[in-house]
C-alpha positions in Angstrom: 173.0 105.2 149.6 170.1 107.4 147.8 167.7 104.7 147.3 163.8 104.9 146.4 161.0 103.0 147.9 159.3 102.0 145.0 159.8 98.3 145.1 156.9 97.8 147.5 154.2 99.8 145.6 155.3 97.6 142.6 154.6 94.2 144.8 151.1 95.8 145.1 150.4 95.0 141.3 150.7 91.9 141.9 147.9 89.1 143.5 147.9 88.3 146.6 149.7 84.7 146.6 152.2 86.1 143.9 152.7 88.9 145.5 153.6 87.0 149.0 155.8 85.0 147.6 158.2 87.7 146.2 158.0 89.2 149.6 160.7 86.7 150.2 163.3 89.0 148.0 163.7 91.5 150.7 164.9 89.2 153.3 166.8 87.0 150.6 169.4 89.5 149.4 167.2 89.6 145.8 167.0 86.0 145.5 163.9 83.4 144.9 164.6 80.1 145.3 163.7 77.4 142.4 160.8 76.2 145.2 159.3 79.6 145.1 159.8 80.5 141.3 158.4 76.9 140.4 155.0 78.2 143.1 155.0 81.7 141.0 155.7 79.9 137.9 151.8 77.8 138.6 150.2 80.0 140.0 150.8 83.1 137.2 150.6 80.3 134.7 153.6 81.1 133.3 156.6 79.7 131.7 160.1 81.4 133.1 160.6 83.6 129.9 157.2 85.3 131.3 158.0 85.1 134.4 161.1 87.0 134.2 160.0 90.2 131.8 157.4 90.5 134.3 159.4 91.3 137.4 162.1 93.2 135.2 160.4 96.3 136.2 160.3 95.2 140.3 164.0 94.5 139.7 164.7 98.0 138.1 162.9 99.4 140.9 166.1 98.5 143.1 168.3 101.3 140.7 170.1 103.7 142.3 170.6 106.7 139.7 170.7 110.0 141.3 172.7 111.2 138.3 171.2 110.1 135.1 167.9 108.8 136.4 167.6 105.6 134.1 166.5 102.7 135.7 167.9 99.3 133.9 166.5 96.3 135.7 167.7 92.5 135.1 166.6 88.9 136.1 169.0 86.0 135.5 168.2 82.2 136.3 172.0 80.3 138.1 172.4 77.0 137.4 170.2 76.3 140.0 167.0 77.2 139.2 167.0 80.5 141.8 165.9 83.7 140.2 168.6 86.9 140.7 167.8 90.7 140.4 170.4 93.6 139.6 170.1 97.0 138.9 172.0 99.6 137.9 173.9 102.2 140.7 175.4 105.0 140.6 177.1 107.4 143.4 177.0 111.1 143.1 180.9 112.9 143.2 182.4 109.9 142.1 183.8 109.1 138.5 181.5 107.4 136.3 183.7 104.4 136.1 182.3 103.6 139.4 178.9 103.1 138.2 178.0 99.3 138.5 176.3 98.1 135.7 172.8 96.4 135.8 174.4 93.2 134.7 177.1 94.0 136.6 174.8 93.9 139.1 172.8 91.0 138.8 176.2 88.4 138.2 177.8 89.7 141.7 174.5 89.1 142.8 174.4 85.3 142.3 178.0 84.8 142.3 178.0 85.9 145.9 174.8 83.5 147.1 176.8 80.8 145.1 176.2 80.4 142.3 178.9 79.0 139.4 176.8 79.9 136.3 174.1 81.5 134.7 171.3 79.8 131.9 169.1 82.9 131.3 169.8 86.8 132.0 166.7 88.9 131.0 167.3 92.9 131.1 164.9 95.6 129.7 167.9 97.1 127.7 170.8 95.9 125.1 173.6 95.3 127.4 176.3 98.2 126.4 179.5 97.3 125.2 180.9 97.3 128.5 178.9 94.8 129.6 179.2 92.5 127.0 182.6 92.4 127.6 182.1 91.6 131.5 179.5 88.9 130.8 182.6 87.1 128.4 184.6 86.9 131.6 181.7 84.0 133.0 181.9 80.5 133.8 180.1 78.9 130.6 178.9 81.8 129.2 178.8 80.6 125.7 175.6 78.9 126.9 173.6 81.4 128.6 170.6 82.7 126.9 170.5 86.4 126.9 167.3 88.0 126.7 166.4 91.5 125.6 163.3 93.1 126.4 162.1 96.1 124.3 159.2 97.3 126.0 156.5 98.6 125.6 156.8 97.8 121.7 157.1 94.4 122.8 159.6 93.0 121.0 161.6 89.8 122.3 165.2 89.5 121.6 167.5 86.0 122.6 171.1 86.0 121.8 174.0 84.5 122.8 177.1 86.0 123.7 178.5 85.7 120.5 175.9 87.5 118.9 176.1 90.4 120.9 180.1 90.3 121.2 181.4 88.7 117.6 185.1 88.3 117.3 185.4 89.0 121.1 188.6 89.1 123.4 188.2 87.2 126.5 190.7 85.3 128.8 190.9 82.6 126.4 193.1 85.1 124.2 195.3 85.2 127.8 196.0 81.8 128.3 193.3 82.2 131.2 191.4 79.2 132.4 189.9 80.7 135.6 186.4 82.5 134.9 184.2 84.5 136.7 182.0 82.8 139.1 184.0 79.3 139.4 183.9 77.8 142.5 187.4 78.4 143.4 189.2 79.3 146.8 192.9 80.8 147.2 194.6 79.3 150.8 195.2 83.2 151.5 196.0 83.6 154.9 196.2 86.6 157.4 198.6 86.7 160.2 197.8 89.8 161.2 193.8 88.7 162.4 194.4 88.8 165.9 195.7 93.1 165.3 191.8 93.6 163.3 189.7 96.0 165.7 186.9 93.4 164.3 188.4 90.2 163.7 185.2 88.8 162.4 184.8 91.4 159.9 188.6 90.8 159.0 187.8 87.0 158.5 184.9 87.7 156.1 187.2 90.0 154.0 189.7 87.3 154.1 187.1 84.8 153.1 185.7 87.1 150.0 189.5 87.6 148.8 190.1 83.7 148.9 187.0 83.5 146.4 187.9 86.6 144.2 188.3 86.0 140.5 191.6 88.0 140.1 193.8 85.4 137.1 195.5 88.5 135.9 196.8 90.9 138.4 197.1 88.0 141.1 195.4 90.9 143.1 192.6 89.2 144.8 190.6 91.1 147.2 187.8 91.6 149.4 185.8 94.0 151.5 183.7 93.2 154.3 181.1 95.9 155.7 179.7 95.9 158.7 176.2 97.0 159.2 173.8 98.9 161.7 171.8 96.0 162.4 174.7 94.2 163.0 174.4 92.5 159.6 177.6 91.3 158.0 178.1 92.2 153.8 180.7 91.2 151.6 182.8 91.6 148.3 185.1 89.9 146.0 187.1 91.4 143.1 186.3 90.2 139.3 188.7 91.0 137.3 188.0 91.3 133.4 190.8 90.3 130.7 189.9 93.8 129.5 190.6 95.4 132.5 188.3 98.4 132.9 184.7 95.9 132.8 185.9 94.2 135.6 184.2 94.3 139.1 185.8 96.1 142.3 185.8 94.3 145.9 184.6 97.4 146.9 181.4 98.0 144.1 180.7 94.2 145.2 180.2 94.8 148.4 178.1 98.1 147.8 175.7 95.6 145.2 175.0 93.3 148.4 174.8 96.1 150.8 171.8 97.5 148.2 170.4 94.1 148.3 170.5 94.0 152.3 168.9 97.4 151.9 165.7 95.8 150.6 164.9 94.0 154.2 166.2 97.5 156.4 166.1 100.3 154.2 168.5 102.7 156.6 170.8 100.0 157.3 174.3 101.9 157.6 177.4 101.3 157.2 179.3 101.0 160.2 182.3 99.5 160.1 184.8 97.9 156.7 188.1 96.1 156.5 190.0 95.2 153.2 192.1 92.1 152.9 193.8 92.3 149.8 196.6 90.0 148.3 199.9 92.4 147.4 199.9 92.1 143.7 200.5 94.3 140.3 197.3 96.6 141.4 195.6 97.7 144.7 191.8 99.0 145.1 192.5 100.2 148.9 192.4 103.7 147.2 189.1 103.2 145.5 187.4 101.7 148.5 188.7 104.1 151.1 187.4 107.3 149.0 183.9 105.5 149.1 183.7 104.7 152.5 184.7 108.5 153.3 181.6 110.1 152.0 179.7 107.5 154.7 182.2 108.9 157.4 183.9 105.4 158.0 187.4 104.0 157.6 188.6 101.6 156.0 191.2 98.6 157.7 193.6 97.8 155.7 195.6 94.6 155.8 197.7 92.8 153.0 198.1 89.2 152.8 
């Protein structure tokens, strides 16, 4: 992954006892916990809203756009209280449908560290349509606050998801009452574990396919990449009731493999298996021709 160093120069902006703090995102897969954004929050003397536009451009520092070069940064606020970045990525001599979205970005982000909903997403551009159709897929998303930020004019714009997305489809309109970043868990099994060359990594995948959001296709699936450090990432499928917005297992896994990135910047991959459940779709393509440019294979196994 063709990834900058500027997030460290951009700490340096900061004071000292701010700055120390955020250190804390590189080995927390892009995460502050409410503890430390309630310590930033005194001592910068500022509420969350301010809090938030000012690391938007620390969390667009973590882009990865070798192809268009436009960094789009975001911050949300979980449930919780913890702070999430995203950014958008991109991957050179693959289709542009692959691109992950900064929001994109930022949901799998929390959705993977646990989190069942969002209150706030700040980003420092209008979400595109495509993304306003993958933020309708989440859990209680008619009350998240989304926050625009038009710098350097300055200008401050909150909406809600109906502002941005009037007269929207979304898996209401499919009978659907499963959404994106419930805490749910399929009883998926895998016979087959003992046959993995890495059993562990094959139960990971296993586990990120049991929490996939996949209501449509019955499709759920998850990666599971092994690292050079010895580190363990994963992914999970979300699915969108528009189909095309929705989230790959295998984009998922590349979002948290970007966010290990930030603690060992030539962490490689190493190692990946796919457990995916045999349904009306299959992403084994997808992640295999990803994994190839990184010279790794992918195992395969259906449950």
């Amino acid at each position: 992954m063709q990834i900058k160093n500027d997030f460290n120069s951009l700490l340096d902006e900061f004071p000292v006892e701010p700055a120390s703090i955020l250190q804390n995102l590189s080995t927390q897969s892009g995460r502050l916990d409410k503890k430390q954004v309630d310590s930033l929050l005194s001592c910068l003397n500022m509420t969350i809203g301010e809090l938030m536009k000012a690391l938007l451009p620390l969390a667009a520092s973590l882009s990865v756009t070798p192809i268009s070069g436009f960094q789009v940064g975001t911050v949300a606020e979980g449930g919780s209280g913890n702070l999430y970045f995203g950014a958008n990525l991109e991957f050179l001599q693959h289709p542009l449908k692959i691109t992950v979205h900064a929001e994109q970005c930022v949901v799998t982000n929390a959705w993977h560290q646990g989190e069942t909903r969002l209150q706030r997403l700040m980003v420092n551009e209008a979400p595109c349509g495509h993304c306003r159709q993958f933020l309708k897929e989440l859990n209680r998303v008619d009350e998240m606050q989304i926050i625009i930020d038009r710098s350097p004019g300055g200008e401050i714009v909150n909406c809600r998801i109906a502002d941005l997305l009037p007269g929207a489809f979304g898996p209401d309109d499919l009978g659907v009452k499963e959404y994106l970043m419930s805490d749910v868990c399929y009883p998926l099994t895998l016979e087959e574990m003992s046959l993995a060359e890495n059993s562990e990594l094959a139960q990971a995948a296993l586990e990120a396919a049991q929490r996939s959001h996949a209501p449509i296709s019955n499709s759920r699936a998850g990666v599971a990449l092994q690292l050079s450090s010895g580190r363990v990432v994963t992914g999970r499928y979300g699915e969108n009731a528009a189909f095309n917005p929705g989230i790959s297992a295998m984009e998922a896994v590349v979002v948290n493999w970007r966010m290990a990135l930030l603690a060992q910047p030539e962490d490689r991959v190493v190692a990946a298996v796919m457990v995916e459940q045999q349904g009306a779709s299959s992403q084994r393509y997808l992640a295999e021709a990803f994994l190839a440019d990184y010279g790794v294979n992918l195992e395969y196994f259906r449950v």
